[in-house]
TORPA-709268 format. One record per residue (C-alpha): residue in three letters; x, y, z. Coordinates in steps of 0.05 Angstrom, whole numbers, padded with zeros to 5 digits, always signed. Layout:
<recs>
ALAXYZ/...
</recs>
This chain:
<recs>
UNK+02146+01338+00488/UNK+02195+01374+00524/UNK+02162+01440+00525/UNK+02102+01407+00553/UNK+02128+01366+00610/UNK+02162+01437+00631/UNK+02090+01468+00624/UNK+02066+01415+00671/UNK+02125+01409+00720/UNK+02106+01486+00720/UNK+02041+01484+00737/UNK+02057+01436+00800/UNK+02108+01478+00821/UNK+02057+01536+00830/UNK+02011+01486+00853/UNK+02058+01461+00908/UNK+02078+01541+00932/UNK+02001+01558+00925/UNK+01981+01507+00975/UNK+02050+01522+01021/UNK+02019+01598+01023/UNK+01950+01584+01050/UNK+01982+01534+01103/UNK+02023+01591+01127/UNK+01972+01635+01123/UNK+01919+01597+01163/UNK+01983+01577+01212/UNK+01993+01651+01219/UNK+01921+01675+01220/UNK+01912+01622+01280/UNK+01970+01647+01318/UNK+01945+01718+01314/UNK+01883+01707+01327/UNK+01874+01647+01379/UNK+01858+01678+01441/UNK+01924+01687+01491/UNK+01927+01651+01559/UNK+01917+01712+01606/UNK+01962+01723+01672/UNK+01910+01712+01722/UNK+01915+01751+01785/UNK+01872+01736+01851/UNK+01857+01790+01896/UNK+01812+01796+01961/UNK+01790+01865+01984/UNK+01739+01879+02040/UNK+01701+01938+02001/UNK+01636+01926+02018/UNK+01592+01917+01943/UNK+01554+01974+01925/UNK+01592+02021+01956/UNK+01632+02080+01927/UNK+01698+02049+01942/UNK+01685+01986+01907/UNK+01667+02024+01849/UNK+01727+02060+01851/UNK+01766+02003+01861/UNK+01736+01960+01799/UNK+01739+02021+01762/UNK+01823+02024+01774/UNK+01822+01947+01757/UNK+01785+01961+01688/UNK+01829+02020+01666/UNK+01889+01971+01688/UNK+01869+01914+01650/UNK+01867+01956+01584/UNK+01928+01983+01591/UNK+01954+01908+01614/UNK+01916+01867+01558/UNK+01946+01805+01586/UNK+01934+01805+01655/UNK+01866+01797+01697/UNK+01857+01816+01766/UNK+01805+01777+01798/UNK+01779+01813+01856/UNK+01740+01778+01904/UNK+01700+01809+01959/UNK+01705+01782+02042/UNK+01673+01804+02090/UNK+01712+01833+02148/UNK+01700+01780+02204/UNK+01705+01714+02148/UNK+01769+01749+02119/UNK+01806+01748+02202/UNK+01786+01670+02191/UNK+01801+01657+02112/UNK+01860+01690+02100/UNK+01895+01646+02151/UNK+01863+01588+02127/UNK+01887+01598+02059/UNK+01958+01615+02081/UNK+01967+01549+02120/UNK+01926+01510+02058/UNK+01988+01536+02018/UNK+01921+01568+01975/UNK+01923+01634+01998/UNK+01906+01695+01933/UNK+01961+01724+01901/UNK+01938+01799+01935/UNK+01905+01802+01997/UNK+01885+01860+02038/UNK+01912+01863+02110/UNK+01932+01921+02157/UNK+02000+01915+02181/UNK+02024+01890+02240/UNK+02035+01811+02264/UNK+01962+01774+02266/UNK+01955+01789+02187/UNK+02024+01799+02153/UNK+02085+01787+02203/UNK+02068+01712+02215/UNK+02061+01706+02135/UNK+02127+01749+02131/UNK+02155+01694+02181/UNK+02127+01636+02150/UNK+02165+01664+02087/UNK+02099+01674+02052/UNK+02102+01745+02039/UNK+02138+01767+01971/UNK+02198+01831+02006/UNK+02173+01892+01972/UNK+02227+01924+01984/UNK+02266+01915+01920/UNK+02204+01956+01883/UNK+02202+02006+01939/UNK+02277+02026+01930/UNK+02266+02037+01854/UNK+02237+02102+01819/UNK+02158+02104+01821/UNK+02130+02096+01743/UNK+02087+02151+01760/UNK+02120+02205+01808/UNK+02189+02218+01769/UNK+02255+02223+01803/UNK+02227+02199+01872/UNK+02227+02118+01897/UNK+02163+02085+01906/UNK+02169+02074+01989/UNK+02180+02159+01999/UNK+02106+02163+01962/UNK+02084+02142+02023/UNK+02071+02174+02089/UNK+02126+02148+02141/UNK+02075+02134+02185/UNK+02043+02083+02137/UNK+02104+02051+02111/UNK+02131+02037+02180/UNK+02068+01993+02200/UNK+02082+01940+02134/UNK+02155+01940+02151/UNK+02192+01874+02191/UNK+02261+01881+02202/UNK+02275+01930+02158/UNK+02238+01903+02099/UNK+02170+01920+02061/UNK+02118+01877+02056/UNK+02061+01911+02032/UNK+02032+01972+01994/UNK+01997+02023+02038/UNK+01942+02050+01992/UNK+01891+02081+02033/UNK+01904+02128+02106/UNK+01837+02102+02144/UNK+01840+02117+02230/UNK+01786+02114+02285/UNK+01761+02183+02311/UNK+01705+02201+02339/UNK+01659+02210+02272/UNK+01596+02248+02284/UNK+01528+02284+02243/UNK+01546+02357+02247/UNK+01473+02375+02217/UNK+01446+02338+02285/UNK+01485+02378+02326/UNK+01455+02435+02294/UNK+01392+02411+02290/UNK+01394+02403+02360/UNK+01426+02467+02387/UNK+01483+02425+02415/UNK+01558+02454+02399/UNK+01600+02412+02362/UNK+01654+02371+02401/UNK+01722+02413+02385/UNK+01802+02382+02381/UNK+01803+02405+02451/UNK+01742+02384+02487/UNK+01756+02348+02550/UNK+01722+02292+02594/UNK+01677+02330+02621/UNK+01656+02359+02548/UNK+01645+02300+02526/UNK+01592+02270+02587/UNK+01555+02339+02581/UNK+01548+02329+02500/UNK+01523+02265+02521/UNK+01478+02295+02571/UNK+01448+02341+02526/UNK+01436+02295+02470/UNK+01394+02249+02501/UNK+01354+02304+02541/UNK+01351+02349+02475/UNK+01343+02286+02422/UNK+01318+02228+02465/UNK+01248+02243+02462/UNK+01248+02235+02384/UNK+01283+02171+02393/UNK+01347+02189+02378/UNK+01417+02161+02417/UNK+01489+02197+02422/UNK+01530+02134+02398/UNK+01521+02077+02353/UNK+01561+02009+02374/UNK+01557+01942+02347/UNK+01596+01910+02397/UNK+01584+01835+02383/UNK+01653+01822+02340/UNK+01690+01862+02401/UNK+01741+01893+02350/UNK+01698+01958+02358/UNK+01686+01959+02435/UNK+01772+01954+02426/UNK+01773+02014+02397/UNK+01756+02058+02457/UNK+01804+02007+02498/UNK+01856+02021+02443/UNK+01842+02111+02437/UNK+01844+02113+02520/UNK+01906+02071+02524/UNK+01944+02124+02464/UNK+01916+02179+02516/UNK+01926+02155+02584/UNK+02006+02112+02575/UNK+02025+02151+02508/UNK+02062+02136+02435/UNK+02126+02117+02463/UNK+02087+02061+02511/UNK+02037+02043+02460/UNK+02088+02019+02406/UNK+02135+01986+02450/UNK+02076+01947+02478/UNK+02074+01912+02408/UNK+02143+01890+02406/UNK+02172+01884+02474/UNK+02150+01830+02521/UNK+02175+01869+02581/UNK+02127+01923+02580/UNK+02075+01921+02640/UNK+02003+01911+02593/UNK+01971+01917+02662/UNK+02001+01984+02686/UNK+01969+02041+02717/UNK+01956+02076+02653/UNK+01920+02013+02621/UNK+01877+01999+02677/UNK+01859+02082+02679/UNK+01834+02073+02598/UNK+01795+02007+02614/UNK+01759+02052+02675/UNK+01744+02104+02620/UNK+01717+02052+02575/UNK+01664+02036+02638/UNK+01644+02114+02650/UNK+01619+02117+02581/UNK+01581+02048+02584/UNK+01551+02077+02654/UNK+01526+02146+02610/UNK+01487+02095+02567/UNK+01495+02128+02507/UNK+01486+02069+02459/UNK+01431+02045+02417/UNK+01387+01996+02441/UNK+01421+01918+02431/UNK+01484+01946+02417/UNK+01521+01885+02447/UNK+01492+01829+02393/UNK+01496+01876+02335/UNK+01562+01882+02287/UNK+01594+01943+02260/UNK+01552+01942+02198/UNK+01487+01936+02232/UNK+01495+02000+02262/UNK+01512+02036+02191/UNK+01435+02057+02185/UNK+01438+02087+02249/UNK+01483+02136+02226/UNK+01454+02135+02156/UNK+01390+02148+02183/UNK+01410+02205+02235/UNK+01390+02158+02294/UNK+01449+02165+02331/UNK+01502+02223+02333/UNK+01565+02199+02335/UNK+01607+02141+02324/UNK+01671+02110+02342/UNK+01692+02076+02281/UNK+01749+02072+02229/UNK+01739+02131+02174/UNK+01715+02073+02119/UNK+01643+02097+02155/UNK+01635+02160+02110/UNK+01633+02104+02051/UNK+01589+02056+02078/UNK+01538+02128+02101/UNK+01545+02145+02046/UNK+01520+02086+02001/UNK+01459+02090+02040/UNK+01443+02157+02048/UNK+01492+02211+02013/UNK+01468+02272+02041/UNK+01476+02248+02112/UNK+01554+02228+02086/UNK+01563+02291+02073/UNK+01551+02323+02139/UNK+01596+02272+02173/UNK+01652+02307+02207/UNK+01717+02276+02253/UNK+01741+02289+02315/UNK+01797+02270+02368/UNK+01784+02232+02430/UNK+01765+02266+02488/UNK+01823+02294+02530/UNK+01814+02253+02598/UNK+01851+02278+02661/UNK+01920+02259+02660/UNK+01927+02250+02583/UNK+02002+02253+02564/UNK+01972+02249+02483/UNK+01927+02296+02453/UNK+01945+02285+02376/UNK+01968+02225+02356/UNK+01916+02172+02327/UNK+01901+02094+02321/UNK+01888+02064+02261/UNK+01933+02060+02203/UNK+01895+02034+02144/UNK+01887+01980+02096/UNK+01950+01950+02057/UNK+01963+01897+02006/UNK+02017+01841+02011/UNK+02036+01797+01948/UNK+02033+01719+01971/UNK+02099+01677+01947/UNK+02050+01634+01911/UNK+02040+01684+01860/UNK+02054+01666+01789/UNK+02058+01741+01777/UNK+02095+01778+01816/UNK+02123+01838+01771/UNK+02045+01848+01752/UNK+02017+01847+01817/UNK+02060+01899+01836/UNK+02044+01936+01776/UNK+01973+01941+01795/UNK+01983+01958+01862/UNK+02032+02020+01833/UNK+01974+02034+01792/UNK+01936+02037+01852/UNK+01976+02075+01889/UNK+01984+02122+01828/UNK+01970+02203+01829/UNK+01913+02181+01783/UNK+01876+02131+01819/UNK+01887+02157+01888/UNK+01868+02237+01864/UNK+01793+02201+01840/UNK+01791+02171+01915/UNK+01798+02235+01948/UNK+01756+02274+01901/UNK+01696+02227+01895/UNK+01657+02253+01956/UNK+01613+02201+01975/UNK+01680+02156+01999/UNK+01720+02221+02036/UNK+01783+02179+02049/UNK+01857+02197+02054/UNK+01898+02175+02001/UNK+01960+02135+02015/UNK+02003+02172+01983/UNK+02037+02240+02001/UNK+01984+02296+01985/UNK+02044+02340+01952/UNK+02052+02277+01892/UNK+01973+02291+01872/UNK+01978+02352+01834/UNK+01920+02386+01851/UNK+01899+02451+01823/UNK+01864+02497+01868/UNK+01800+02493+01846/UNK+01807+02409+01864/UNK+01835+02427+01930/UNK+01775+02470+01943/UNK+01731+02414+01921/UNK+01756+02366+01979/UNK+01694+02353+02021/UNK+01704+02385+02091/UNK+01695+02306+02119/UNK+01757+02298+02089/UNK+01792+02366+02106/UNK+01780+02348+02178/UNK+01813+02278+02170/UNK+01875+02311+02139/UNK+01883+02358+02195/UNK+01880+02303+02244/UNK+01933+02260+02210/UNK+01977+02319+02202/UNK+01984+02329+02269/UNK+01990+02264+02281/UNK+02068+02242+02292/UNK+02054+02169+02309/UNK+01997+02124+02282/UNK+01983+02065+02327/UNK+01962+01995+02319/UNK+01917+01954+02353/UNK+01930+01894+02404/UNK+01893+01845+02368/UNK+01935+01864+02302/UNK+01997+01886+02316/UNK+02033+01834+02378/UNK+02041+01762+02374/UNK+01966+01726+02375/UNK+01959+01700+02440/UNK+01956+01783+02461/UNK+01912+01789+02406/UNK+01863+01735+02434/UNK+01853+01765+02496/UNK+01853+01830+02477/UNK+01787+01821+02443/UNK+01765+01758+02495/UNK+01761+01824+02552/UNK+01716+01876+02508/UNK+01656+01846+02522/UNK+01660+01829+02596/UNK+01694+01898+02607/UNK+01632+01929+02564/UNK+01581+01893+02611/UNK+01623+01907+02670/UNK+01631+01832+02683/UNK+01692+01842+02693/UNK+01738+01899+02733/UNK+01789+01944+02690/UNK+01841+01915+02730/UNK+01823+01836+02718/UNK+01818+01865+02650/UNK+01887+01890+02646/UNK+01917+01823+02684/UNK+01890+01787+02635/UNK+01925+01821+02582/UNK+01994+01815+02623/UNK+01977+01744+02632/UNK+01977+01724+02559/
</recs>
C-alpha cells in the first residue's frame, strides 16, 4: 500500500511540474513574441512627394528604423504656405509634432525657443558625433548654419541641408541661344542686356528670361532681400534682425526696392506671374520656357522630378553687381533645419535620427544623387569622398559650393528672421512694390513703421 500511494503521489508530482512548465512556457512564448509598443515619433518635412529628396529622405527613415527596431518616425508631408500657418497652430494647440522643419531665425523657432517649446540642443551638440570620431556634433556643421538655429547662445535645431537663393538658370538655353552665360562678376548693366537679348533672341519661340510666381510674396522678397545684402551690406543686414535701432528705411534699402522696379519695368516674367505660386512656375523651368530663376536651390529637385535632363543643365549664379554694391559674395538663404518640440516623448531618439541624418552616410547619398544637387549640411571634409565621388558631383552642385565658399555671412530673411510684425510687412509691400503701387520709399517707411 505504501509503495503505491508513493507511485501515485509520484505521478501528481510530475503532473503538477508538467503543467507549471507549459504555463511558463506559453507566459514566456507570449512575452517574446507579443508585439512591443513602438516609440512613435512625428515629423513634418516640406519635401515635396515624388521628388528625389523625399525619396532620399524616406529612404534615411527606413535604414533608421532597422537599425532602431523600436522606434517609428512618422513623417508627414506640408506644403510650404499651410506649414507658415500649421506649425504655429500646433505650437499654441500645445499639439505641435515632435520634429518639425523650420529655417532659423524668430517667425519659426525663436518665438517656440521663447515660449519654452523648443527642446536646447545644445547638450548633444557639445558631445562627440556617433559618426565623425573625436569631433562634437555642433563643429560638423558649417558656422554659418549653426549660427542661424542659435538664441542666446544655445542650439535649437539641426542644420541638415545648405539651400540659398541665387540666380539659377538653363545653361543649355543660353547655348542654344548664342547668349553668354551670366558670370560671378556680371554687373547691372550685364544683366538688362542678357535680358535684352533673351527676349529678342528667344521671344519669338515663346520663351521668357525669368520665371516668378509672385502670389505668396515670399519669392518677389527674395530680390528685395539679394539687393538689400548688395546695396547696405552683411554687417547692416544682420543687425537689422536684432536691433530695433537700425534705420529699415535708409538710403540703401530704398536703392534695392528701386532695383526690384527696374527689373519689373524690363518685363522679363512669364505671363500671370503675379497670381501664380512658386511651384506653378516649376514647369517653366522644367520645360525650358523661361531662362532663369530666382529661387532657393531646392529648384534643381523639384526640375528635376519633372524633367531630369533639364536638372541637369541647371547652373547658379550671384546677383548682379548694381552700382554702389558694398557686397559681391555673401548670400541669403540658409537652409532648412529641424527643432525637437518639448512635447516629445522621445527626445534621445529624435535626436538620434536627426544625427543619422546629418550622418557622413546619409548626407554623402544627398550630394551624390544628381537629380537633387544640394549641399549637405555638414562640413564637406567629414564626407570622405574618394576622388572618383568628388568627380562625380554634378557641376549644379560644384557651382553651389563655390558660392557658399566664398560666402562669409549667410543672411536671413525679414519675414523669418525679426520679430513678426517686421515680418508682416515685409511680405504685405512685395506685391504693391512688384506692381509699382507703391514707391520704394513708402515701401521702405513701411518697414520702419512696423
Amino acid at each position: 500500500m505504501k509503495k503505491a500511494s508513493l507511485k501515485g503521489l509520484s505521478k501528481r508530482f510530475i503532473a503538477i511540474i508538467t503543467i507549471i512548465v507549459i504555463i511558463v512556457a506559453a507566459v514566456a512564448i507570449y512575452y517574446l513574441t507579443r508585439p512591443v509598443p513602438k516609440k512613435v515619433i512625428t515629423f513634418w518635412h516640406l519635401y515635396t512627394p515624388g521628388t528625389p529628396r523625399e525619396q532620399w529622405l524616406l529612404q534615411a527613415i527606413d535604414e533608421f528604423e532597422r537599425e532602431h527596431p523600436d522606434v517609428d518616425i512618422e513623417p508627414t508631408y506640408v506644403e510650404n504656405e499651410v506649414f507658415k500657418r500649421q506649425i504655429v497652430t500646433a505650437m499654441s494647440a500645445g499639439n505641435p509634432p515632435d520634429i518639425f522643419q523650420n529655417w532659423g531665425g524668430y517667425m519659426y523657432l525663436f518665438r517656440f525657443v521663447m515660449a519654452d517649446m523648443v527642446v536646447d540642443l545644445t547638450p548633444y551638440m557639445e558631445r562627440e558625433s556617433p559618426y565623425i570620431r573625436g569631433v562634437k556634433w555642433k563643429d560638423t556643421f558649417l558656422p554659418g548654419r549653426i549660427a542661424q538655429v542659435t538664441y542666446k547662445g544655445k542650439i535649437y535645431a539641426v542644420p541638415f541641408v545648405v539651400m540659398f537663393e541665387p540666380i539659377i538658370y538653363n545653361k543649355a538655353l543660353f547655348e542654344k541661344y548664342g547668349i553668354p552665360e551670366p558670370t560671378d562678376d556680371w554687373t547691372w548693366d550685364d544683366f538688362v542686356e542678357i535680358v535684352q537679348q533673351i527676349k529678342e533672341k528667344a521671344g519669338p519661340d515663346g520663351k521668357y528670361p525669368i520665371a516668378l510666381g509672385n502670389r505668396d510674396s515670399w519669392t518677389g522678397l527674395i530680390y528685395i532681400m539679394n539687393f538689400v545684402l548688395r546695396s547696405a551690406g552683411a554687417d547692416y543686414l544682420d543687425k537689422s534682425m536684432v536691433d530695433p535701432n537700425i534705420k529699415l528705411n535708409s538710403e540703401a534699402v530704398v536703392k534695392a526696392m528701386e532695383y526690384v522696379q527696374k527689373i519689373v519695368d524690363l518685363d522679363p516674367f512669364q505671363p500671370g506671374w503675379q497670381g501664380m505660386s512658386d511651384t506653378d512656375v516649376v514647369p517653366y523651368m522644367a520645360n525650358e520656357i523661361t531662362f532663369m530663376e530666382a529661387m532657393g536651390t531646392w529648384l534643381f529637385d523639384q526640375v528635376s522630378a519633372l524633367n531630369e535632363t533639364t536638372g541637369s543643365n541647371l547652373r547658379v549664379v550671384g546677383w548682379p553687381i548694381i552700382p554702389g554694391s558694398i557686397d559681391t559674395v555673401n548670400i541669403i538663404g540658409g537652409g532648412d533645419a529641424y527643432a525637437i518640440a518639448k512635447t516629445c516623448k522621445y527626445v534621445d531618439e529624435a535626436v538620434a535620427f536627426l544625427q543619422y541624418l546629418t550622418s557622413p552616410t546619409v548626407q554623402k547619398r544627398q550630394l551624390l544623387t544628381p537629380t537633387i544637387q544640394l549641399v549637405p549640411g555638414i562640413k564637406l571634409e567629414y564626407l570622405g569622398l574618394t576622388e572618383t565621388e568628388r568627380n562625380s558631383i554634378a557641376p549644379g552642385v560644384k557651382r553651389q559650393i563655390e558660392l557658399i565658399s566664398k560666402a562669409t555671412y549667410i543672411g536671413n530673411y525679414w519675414d523669418q528672421g525679426p520679430p513678426p510684425q517686421i515680418g508682416k510687412v515685409s511680405i504685405e509691400i512685395v506685391q504693391p512694390l512688384f506692381s509699382k503701387t507703391m514707391t520704394p520709399q513708402e515701401a521702405a517707411n513701411k518697414l520702419e513703421e512696423a
